[in-house]
SEDREN-952174 format. One record per residue (C-alpha): residue number from 1; x, y, z. Coordinates in nm, 3 decimals, always signed. Layout:
- NUM | X | Y | Z $
...
# end
This chain:
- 1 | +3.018 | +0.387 | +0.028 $
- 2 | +2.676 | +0.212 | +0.012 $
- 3 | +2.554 | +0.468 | +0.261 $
- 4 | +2.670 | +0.744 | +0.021 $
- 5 | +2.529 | +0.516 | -0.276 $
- 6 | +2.152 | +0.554 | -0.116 $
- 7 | +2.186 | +0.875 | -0.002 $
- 8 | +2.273 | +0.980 | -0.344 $
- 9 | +1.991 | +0.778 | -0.500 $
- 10 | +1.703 | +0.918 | -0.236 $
- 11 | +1.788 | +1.254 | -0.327 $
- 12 | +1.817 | +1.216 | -0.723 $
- 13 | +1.504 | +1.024 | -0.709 $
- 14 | +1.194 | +1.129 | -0.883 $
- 15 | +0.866 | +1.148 | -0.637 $
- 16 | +0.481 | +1.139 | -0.829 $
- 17 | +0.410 | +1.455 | -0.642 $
- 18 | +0.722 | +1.562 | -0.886 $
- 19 | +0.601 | +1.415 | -1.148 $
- 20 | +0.270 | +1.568 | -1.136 $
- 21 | +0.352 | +1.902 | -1.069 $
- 22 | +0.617 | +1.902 | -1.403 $
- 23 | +0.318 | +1.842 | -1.594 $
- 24 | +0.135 | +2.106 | -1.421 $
- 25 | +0.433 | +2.329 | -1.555 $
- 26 | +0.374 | +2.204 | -1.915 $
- 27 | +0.024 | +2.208 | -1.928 $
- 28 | +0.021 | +2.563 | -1.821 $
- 29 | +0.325 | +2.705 | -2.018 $
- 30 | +0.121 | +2.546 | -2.371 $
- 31 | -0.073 | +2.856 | -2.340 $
- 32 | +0.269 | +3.062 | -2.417 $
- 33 | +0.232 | +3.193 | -2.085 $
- 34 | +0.544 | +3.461 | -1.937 $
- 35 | +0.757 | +3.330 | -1.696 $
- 36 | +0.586 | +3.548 | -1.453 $
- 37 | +0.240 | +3.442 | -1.499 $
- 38 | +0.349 | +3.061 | -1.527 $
- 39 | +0.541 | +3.096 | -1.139 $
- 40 | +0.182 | +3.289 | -1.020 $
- 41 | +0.000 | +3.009 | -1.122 $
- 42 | +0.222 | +2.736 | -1.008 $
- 43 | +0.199 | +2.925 | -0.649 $
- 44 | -0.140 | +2.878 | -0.573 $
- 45 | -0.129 | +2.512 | -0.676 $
- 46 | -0.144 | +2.217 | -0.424 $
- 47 | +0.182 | +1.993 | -0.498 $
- 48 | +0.318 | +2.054 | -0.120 $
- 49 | +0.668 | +2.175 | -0.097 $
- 50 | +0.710 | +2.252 | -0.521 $
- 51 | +0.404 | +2.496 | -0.469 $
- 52 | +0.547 | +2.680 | -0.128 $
- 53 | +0.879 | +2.728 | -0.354 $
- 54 | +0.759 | +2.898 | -0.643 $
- 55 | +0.562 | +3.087 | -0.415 $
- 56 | +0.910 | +3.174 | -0.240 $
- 57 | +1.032 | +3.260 | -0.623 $
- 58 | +0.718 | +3.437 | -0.695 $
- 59 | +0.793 | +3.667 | -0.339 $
- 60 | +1.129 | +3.714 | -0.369 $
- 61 | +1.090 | +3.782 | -0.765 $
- 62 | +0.834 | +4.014 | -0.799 $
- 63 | +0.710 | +4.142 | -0.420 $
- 64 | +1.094 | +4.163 | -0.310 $
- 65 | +1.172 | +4.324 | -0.693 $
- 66 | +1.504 | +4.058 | -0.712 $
- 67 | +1.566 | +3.947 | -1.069 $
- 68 | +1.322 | +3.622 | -1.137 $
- 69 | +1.617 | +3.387 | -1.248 $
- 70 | +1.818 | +3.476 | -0.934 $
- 71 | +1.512 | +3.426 | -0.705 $
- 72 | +1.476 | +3.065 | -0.875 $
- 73 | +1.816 | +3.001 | -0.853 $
- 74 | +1.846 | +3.129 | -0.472 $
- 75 | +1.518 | +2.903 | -0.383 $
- 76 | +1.625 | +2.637 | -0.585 $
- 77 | +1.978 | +2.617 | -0.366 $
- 78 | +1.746 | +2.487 | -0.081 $
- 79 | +1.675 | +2.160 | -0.232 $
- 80 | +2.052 | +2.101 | -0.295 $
- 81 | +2.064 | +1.819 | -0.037 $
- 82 | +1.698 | +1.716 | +0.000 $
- 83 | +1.542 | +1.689 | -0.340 $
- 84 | +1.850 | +1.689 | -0.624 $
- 85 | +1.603 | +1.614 | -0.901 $
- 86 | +1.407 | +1.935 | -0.827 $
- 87 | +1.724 | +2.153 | -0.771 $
- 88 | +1.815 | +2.070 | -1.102 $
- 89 | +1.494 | +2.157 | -1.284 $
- 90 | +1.482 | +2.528 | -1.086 $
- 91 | +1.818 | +2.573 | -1.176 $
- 92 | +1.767 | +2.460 | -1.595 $
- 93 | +1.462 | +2.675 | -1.526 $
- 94 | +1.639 | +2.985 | -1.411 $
- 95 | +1.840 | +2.989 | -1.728 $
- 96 | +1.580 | +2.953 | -1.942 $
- 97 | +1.446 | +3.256 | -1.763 $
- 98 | +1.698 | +3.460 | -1.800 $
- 99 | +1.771 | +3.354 | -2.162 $
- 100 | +1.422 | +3.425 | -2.219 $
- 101 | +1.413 | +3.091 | -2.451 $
- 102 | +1.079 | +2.945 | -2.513 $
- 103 | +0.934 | +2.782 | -2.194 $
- 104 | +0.701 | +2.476 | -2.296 $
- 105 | +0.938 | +2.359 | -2.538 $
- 106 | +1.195 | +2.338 | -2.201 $
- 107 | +0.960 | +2.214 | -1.968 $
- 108 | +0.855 | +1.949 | -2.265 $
- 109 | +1.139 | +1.848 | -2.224 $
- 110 | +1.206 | +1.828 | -1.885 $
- 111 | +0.870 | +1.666 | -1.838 $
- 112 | +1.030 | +1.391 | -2.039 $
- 113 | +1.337 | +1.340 | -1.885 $
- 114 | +1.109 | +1.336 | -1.513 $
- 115 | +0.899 | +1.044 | -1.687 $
- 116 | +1.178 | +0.836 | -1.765 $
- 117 | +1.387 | +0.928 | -1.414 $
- 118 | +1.055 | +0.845 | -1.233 $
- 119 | +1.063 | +0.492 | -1.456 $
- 120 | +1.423 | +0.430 | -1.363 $
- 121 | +1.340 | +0.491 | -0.991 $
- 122 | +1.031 | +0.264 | -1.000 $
- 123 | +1.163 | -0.036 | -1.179 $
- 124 | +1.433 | -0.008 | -0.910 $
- 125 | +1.172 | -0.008 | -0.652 $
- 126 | +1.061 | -0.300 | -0.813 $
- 127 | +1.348 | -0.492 | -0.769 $
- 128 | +1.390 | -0.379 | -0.412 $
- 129 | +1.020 | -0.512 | -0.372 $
- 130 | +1.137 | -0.843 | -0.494 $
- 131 | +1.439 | -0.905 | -0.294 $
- 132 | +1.237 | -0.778 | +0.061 $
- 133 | +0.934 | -1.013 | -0.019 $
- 134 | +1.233 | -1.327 | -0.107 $
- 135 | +1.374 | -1.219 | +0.258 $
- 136 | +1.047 | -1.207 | +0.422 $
- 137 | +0.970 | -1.543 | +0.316 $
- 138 | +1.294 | -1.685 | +0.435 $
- 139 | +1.229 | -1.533 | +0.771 $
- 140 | +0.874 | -1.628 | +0.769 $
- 141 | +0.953 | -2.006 | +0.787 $
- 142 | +1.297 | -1.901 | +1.029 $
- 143 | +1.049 | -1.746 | +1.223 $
- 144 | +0.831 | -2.049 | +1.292 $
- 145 | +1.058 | -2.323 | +1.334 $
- 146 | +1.244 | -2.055 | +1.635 $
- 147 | +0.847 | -2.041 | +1.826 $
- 148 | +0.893 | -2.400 | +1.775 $
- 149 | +1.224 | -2.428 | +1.904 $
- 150 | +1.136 | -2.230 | +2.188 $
- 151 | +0.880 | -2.465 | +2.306 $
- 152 | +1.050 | -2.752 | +2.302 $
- 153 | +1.364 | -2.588 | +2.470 $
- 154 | +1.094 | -2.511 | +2.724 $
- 155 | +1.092 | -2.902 | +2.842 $
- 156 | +1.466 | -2.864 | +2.848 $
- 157 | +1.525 | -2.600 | +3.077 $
- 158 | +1.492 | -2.748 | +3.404 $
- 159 | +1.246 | -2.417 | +3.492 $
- 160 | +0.915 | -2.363 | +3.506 $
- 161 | +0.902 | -1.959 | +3.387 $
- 162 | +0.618 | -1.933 | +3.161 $
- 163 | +0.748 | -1.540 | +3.141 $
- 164 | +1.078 | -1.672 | +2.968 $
- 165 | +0.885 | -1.925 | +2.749 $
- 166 | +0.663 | -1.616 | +2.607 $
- 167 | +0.922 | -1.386 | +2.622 $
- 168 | +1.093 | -1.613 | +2.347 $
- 169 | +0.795 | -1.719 | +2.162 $
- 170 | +0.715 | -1.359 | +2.103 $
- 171 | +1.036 | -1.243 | +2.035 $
- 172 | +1.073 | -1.369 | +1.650 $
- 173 | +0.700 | -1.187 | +1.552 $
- 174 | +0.889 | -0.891 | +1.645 $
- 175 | +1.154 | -0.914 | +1.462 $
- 176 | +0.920 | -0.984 | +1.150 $
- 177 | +0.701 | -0.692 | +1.260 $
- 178 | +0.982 | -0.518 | +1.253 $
- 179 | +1.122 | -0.584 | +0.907 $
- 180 | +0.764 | -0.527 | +0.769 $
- 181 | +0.807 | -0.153 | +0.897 $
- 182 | +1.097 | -0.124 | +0.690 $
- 183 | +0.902 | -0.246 | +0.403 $
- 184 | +0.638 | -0.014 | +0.487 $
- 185 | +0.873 | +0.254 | +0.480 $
- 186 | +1.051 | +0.181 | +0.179 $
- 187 | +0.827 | +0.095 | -0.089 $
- 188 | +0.591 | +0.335 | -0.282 $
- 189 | +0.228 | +0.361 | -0.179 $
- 190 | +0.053 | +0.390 | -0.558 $
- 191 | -0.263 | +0.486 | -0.406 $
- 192 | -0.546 | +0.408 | -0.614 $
- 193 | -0.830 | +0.497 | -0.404 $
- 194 | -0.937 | +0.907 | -0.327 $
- 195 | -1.049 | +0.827 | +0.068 $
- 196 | -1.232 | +1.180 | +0.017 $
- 197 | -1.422 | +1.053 | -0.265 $
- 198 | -1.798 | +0.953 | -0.185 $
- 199 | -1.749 | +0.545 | -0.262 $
- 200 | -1.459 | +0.587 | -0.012 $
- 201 | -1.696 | +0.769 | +0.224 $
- 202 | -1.923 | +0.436 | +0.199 $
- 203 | -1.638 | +0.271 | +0.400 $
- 204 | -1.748 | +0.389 | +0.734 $
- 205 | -2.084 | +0.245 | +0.740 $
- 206 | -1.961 | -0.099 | +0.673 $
- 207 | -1.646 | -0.113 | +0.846 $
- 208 | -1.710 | -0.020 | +1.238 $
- 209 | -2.041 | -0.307 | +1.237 $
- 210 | -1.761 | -0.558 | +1.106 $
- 211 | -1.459 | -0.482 | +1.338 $
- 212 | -1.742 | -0.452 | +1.607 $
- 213 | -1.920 | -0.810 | +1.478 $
- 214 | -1.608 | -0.980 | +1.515 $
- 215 | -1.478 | -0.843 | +1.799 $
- 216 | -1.743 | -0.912 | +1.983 $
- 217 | -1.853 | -1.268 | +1.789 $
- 218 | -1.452 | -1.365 | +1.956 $
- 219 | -1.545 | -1.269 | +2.305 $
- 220 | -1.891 | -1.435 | +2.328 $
- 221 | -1.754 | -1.783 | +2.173 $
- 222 | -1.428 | -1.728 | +2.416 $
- 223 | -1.628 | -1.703 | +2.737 $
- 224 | -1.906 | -1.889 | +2.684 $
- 225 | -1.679 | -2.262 | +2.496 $
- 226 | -2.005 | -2.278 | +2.310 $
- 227 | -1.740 | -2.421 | +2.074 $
- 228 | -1.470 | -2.742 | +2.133 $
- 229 | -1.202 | -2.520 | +2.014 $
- 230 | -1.051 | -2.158 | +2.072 $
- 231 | -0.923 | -2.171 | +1.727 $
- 232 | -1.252 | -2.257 | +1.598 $
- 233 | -1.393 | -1.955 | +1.757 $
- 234 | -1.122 | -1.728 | +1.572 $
- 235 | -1.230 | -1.861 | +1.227 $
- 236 | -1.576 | -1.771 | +1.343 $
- 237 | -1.483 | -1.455 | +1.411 $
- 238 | -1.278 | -1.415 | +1.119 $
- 239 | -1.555 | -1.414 | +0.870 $
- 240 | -1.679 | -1.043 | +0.947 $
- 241 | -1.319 | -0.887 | +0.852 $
- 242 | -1.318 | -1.088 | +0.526 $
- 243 | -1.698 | -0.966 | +0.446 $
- 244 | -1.538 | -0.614 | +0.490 $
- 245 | -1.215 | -0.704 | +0.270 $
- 246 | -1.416 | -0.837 | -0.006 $
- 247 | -1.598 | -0.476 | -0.022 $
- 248 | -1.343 | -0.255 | +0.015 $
- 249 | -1.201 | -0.472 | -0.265 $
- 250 | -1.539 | -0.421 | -0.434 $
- 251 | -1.426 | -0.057 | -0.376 $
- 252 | -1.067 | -0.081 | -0.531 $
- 253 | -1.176 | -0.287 | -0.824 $
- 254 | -1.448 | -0.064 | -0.941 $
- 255 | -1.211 | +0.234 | -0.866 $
- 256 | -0.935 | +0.072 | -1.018 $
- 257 | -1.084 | +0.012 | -1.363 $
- 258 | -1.132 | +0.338 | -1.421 $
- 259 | -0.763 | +0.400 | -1.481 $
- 260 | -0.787 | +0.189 | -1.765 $
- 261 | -1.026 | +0.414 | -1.987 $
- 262 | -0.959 | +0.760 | -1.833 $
- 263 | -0.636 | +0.784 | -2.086 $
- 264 | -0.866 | +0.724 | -2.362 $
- 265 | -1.162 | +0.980 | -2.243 $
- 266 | -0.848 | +1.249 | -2.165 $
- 267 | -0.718 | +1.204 | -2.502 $
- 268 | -1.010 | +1.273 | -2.701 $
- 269 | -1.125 | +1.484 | -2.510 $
- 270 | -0.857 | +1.716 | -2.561 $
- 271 | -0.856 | +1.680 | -2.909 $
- 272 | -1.222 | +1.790 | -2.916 $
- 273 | -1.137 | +2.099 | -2.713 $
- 274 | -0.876 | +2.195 | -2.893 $
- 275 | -1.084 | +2.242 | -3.198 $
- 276 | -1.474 | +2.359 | -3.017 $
- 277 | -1.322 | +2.564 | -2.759 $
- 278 | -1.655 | +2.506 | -2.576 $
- 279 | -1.664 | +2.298 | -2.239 $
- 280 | -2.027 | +2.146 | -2.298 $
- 281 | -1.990 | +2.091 | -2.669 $
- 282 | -1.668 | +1.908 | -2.664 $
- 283 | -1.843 | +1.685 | -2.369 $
- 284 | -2.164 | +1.606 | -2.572 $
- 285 | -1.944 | +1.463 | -2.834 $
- 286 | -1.712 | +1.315 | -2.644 $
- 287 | -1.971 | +1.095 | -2.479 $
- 288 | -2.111 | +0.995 | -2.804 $
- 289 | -1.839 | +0.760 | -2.743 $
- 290 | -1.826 | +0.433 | -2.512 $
- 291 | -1.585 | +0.497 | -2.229 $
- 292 | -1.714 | +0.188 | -2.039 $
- 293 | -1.764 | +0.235 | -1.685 $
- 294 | -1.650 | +0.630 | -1.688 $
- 295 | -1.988 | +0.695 | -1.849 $
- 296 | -2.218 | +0.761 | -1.592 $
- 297 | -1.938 | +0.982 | -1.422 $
- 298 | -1.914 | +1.148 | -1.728 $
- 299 | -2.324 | +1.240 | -1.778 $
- 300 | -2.284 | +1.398 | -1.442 $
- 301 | -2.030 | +1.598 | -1.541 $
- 302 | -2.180 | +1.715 | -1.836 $
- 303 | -2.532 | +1.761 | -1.641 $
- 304 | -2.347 | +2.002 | -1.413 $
- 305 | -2.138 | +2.230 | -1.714 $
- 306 | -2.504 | +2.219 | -1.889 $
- 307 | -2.668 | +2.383 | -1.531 $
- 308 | -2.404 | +2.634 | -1.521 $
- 309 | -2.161 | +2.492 | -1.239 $
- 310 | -1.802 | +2.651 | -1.323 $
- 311 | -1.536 | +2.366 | -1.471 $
- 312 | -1.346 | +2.380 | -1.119 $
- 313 | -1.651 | +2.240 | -0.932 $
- 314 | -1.759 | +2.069 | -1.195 $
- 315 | -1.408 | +1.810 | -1.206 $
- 316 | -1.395 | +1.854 | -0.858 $
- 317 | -1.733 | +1.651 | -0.822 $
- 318 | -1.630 | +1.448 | -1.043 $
- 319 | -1.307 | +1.324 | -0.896 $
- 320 | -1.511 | +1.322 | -0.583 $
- 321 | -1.760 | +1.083 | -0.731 $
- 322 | -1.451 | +0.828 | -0.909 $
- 323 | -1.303 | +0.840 | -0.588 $
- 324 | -1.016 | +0.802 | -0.839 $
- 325 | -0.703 | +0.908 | -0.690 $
- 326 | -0.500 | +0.957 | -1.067 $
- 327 | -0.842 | +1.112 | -1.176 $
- 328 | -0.833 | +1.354 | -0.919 $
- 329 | -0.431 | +1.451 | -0.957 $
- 330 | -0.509 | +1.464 | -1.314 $
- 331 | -0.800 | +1.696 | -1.321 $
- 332 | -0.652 | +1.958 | -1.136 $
- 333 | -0.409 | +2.019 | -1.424 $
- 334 | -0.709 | +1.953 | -1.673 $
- 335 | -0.908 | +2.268 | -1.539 $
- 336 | -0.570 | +2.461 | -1.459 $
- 337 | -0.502 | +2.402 | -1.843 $
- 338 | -0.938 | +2.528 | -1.927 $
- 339 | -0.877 | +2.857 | -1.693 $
- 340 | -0.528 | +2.957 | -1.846 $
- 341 | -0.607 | +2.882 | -2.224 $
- 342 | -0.347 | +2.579 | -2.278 $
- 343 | -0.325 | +2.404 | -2.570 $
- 344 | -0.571 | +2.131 | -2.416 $
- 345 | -0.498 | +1.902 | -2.762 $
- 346 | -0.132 | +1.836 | -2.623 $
- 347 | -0.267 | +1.873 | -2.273 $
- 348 | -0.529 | +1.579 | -2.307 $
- 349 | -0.230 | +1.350 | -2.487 $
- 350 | +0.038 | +1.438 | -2.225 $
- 351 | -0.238 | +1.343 | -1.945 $
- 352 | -0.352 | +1.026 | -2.147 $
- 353 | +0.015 | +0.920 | -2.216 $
- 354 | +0.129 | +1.015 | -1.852 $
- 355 | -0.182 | +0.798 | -1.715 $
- 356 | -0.065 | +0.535 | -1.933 $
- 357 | +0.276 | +0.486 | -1.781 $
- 358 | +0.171 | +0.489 | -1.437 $
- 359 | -0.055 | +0.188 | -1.504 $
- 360 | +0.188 | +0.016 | -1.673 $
- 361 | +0.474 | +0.035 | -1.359 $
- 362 | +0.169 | -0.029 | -1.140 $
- 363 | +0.085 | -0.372 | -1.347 $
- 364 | +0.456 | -0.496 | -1.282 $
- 365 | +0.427 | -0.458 | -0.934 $
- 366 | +0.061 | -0.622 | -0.896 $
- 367 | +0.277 | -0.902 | -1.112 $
- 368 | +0.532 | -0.933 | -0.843 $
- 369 | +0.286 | -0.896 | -0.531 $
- 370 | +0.031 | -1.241 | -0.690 $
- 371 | +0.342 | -1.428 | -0.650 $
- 372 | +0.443 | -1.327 | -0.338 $
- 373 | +0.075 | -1.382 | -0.201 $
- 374 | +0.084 | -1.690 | -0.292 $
- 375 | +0.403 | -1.771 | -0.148 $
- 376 | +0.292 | -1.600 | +0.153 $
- 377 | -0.013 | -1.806 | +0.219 $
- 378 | +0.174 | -2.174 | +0.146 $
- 379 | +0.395 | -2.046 | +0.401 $
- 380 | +0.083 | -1.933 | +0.627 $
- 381 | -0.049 | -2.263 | +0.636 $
- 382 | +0.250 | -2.475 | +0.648 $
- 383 | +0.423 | -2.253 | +0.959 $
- 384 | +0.105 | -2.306 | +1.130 $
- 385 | +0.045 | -2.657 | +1.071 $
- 386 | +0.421 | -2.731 | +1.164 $
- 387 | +0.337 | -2.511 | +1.514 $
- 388 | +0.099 | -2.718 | +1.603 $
- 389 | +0.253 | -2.994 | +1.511 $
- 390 | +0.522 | -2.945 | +1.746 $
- 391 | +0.335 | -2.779 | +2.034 $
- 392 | +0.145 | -3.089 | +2.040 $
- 393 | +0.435 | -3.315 | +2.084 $
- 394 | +0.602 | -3.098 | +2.338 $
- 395 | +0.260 | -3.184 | +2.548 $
- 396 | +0.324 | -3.510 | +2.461 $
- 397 | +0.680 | -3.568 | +2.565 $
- 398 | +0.649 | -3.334 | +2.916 $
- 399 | +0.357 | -3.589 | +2.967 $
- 400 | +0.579 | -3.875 | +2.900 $
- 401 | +0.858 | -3.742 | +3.084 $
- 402 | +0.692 | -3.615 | +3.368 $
- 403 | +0.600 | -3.986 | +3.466 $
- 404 | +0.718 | -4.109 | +3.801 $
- 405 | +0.813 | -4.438 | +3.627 $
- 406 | +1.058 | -4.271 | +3.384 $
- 407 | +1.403 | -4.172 | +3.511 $
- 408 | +1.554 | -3.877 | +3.366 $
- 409 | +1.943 | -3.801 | +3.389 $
- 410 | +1.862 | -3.424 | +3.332 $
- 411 | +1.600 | -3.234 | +3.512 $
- 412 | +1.256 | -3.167 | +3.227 $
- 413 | +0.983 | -2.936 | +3.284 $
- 414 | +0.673 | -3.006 | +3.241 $
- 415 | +0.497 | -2.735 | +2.986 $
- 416 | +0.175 | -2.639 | +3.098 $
- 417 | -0.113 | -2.723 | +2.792 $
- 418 | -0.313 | -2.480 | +2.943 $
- 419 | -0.009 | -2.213 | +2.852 $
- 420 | +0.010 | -2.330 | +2.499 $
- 421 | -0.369 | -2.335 | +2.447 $
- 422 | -0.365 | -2.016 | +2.518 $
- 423 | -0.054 | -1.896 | +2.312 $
- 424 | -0.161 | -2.087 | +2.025 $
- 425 | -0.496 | -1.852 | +1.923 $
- 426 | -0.243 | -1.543 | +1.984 $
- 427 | +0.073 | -1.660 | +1.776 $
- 428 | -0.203 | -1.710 | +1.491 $
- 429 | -0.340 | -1.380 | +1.521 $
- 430 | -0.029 | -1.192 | +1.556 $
- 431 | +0.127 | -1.407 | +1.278 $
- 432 | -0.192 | -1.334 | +1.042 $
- 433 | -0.171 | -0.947 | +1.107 $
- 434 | +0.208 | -0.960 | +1.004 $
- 435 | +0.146 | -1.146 | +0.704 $
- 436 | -0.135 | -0.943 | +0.618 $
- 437 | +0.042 | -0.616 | +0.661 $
- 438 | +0.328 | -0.762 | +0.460 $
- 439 | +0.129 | -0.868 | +0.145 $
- 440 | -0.027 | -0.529 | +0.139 $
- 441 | +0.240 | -0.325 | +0.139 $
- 442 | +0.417 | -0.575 | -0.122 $
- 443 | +0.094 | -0.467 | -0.333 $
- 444 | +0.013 | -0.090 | -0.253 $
- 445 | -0.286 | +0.010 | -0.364 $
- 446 | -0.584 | +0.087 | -0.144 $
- 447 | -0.497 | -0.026 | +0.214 $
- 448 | -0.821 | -0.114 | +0.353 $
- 449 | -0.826 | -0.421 | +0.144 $
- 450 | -0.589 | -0.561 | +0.437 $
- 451 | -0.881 | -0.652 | +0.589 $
- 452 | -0.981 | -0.906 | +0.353 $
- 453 | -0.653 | -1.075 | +0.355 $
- 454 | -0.597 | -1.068 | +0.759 $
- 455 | -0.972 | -1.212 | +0.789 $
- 456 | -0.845 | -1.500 | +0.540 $
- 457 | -0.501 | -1.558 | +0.748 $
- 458 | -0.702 | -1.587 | +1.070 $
- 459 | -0.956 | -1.827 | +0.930 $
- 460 | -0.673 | -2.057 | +0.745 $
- 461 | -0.446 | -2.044 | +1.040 $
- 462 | -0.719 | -2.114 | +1.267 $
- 463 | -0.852 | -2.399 | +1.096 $
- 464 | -0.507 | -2.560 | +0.960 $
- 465 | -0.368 | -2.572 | +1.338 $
- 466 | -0.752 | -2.698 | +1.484 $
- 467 | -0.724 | -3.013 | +1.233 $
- 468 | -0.338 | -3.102 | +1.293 $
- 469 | -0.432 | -3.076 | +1.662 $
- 470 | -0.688 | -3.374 | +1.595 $
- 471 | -0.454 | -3.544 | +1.402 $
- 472 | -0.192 | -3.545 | +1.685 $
- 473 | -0.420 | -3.527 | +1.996 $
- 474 | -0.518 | -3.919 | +1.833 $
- 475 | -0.133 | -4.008 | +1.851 $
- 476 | -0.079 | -3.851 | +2.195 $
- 477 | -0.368 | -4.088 | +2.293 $
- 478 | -0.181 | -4.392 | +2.121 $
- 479 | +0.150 | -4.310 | +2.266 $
- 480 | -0.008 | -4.241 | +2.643 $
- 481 | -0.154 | -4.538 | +2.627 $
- 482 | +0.186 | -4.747 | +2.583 $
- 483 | +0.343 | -4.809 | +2.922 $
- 484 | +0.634 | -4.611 | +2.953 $
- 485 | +0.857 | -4.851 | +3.098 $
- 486 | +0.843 | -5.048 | +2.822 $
- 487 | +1.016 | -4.787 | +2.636 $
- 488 | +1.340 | -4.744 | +2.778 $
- 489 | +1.339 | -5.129 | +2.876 $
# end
């Protein structure tokens, strides 16, 4: 039954790429466009498998010569088991077709009904996002103390395999690697950042000299011990990927704020429109108005309809230059809606209000991902501190034990350090990378800001388990330097 339960729900649900391409509808049909001309138009748009269908309507419609409702209604039985949501729109759609009834006041409609569907689906999202990150974290800290466990067992096991010992060790990051993939799979992307867009394109530059830096800043402090410590090496290392997070950051912060007064610009600028009727004059008043940090984005555009560049490459810089990726969705509607003659008034407030809601369901998830960051790197530290902790008295005990003066009942091995001073720097890399992955997808957004938090993990991690090492590596001198027989006298 829950099977059937999720099955049910993945095909009811409500995608963006949905969700944008209903407005698409409604934008176009508010120029009272025919049923016929709103299906050509739809066709040629680029909302993946919702275009190729009504261009399978549009075929089977008017090149085949089949009656338009029964072409919808025959495409629309394709999405029966895949997309529910859409096969029920086609099929509304094909009445309203055939009853000839007014189509923006339907797809109005409809439009609402996909806003609040794609809500419902989100907010459950949400929740899903908050019970995954609670079980992460509860695995995160089982994770740990079973590394730790192995260890120790390692004295315990009358064997000397190194294979099993990092067989075992390595065995509990995969099974958090693993459950991070179905997070990654699971939760929405929200993608805030066109990677086509020209600050995107900036990326390259800085990010191969980084990964390179730090690569190669690892190796020379590895082979040549210029430092005491491997880990101290790795939080060397680590400060190249966290220059590179904090820019692409830079990136998705600039990019980011945008969304904030597009709704405002869209609005008003629709209104304008709807009353000029002239691309460059509604744009010269419009920015007569403050729209913040849209501004200069805004000038170019204007610069460009002013020189005669047509409204499609005009937005189409544009939303190259944002790097925006709700900018860029939303403009291909905008100059859909110029070409065809919609009413851009309601087109501009549908946009504006549409904008709005996305921010808003992105803002409770940013809510939900601060907290679980913060979990995430108490947890960081603590898990590594308490590794150490114990890989340093495992060195100590198979020291202790290993003494020719202390008789055992049951056979110990002796761990080698060298083993676990090796493992150490890996279990905190592979441990960071996890963690890092984990918080990002918690947070969606632009995913090249991982680097910034992996670069952190490293550096913590390194530096947490480098100072308990000192802490204990004093005790193991204090306890090697009581005579064992005393002990167990």
């Amino acid at each position: 039954m829950r099977l059937l339960s999720k099955l049910v729900t993945k095909q009811s649900s409500v995608s963006r790429t949905m969700l944008y391409f209903v407005t698409f509808l409604y934008a176009i049909s508010t120029g009272q466009v025919s049923a016929t001309e709103l299906i050509n138009v739809a066709r040629t748009s680029n909302y993946a498998n919702y275009s190729k269908a009504m261009k399978d309507i549009y075929a089977l419609g008017i090149s085949w010569r089949y009656n338009l409702a029964h072409a919808t209604e025959l495409v629309a039985s394709r999405f029966l088991n895949n997309d529910l949501a859409f096969n029920q729109m086609l099929m509304k759609l094909a009445q309203m077709i055939r009853l000839g009834e007014n189509l923006a006041q339907f797809l109005k409609q409809e439009l609402d009904v996909t806003i609040q569907a794609y809500k419902t689906y989100y907010e459950k999202q949400l929740e899903s996002i908050k019970l995954m990150t609670g079980l992460y974290s509860t695995m995160m800290s089982t994770a740990i103390f079973m590394i730790a466990a192995s260890i120790i067992m390692g004295i315990f096991s009358g064997s000397a395999d190194n294979n099993m010992i990092i067989i075992s060790i390595f065995a509990s990051p995969a099974g958090l690697g693993a459950f991070v993939f179905l997070m990654y799979k699971g939760f929405p992307r929200d993608e805030i950042v066109n990677e086509n867009g020209s600050i995107a394109s900036r990326y390259r530059l800085f990010a191969y000299p980084c990964i390179a830096s730090s690569v190669g800043i690892a190796l020379l402090l590895f082979i040549t011990d210029i430092l005491a410590s491997k880990l101290l090496a790795m939080a060397v290392a680590s400060l190249p990927l966290i220059a590179l997070g904090y820019y692409t950051r830079k990136i998705e912060g600039k990019v980011y704020t945008l969304n904030y007064w597009y709704p405002a610009f869209v609005r008003y600028f629709g209104e304008i429109y709807s009353t000029i009727g002239s691309l460059r004059n509604t744009l010269r008043t419009a920015l007569k108005s403050d729209f913040g940090p849209l501004n200069p984005y805004l000038r170019a555009l204007l610069n460009r309809v002013e020189n005669k560049v047509n409204a499609d490459d005009a937005f189409e810089q544009l939303s190259s230059e944002t790097a925006n990726r709700l900018i860029t969705d939303t403009n291909i509607i905008i100059v859909k809606g110029l070409q065809k003659g919609a009413n851009m008034g309601t087109v501009g407030l549908t946009i504006a209000n549409l904008v709005t809601t996305l921010n808003e369901l992105y803002n409770k998830r940013l809510q939900i991902s601060k907290v679980f960051d913060m979990t995430l790197l108490i947890l960081h530290v603590l898990s590594l501190a308490t590794l150490s902790l114990m890989a340093t008295l495992t060195q100590i005990f198979s020291r202790l034990f290993s003494s020719k003066e202390v008789q055992m009942i049951m056979p110990l091995t002796v761990v080698d350090p060298a083993l676990l001073q090796t493992l150490l720097p890996v279990i905190v890399v592979v441990i960071s990378i996890i963690n890092a992955l984990a918080g990002k997808i918690a947070r969606g957004g632009y995913f090249k800001t991982v680097w910034f938090n992996l670069g952190i993990y490293i550096m913590l991690g390194s530096v947490t388990m480098y100072t308990t090492d000192i802490f204990m590596s004093k005790l193991m001198e204090l306890v090697m330097s009581i005579d064992p027989t005393s002990i167990f006298s």
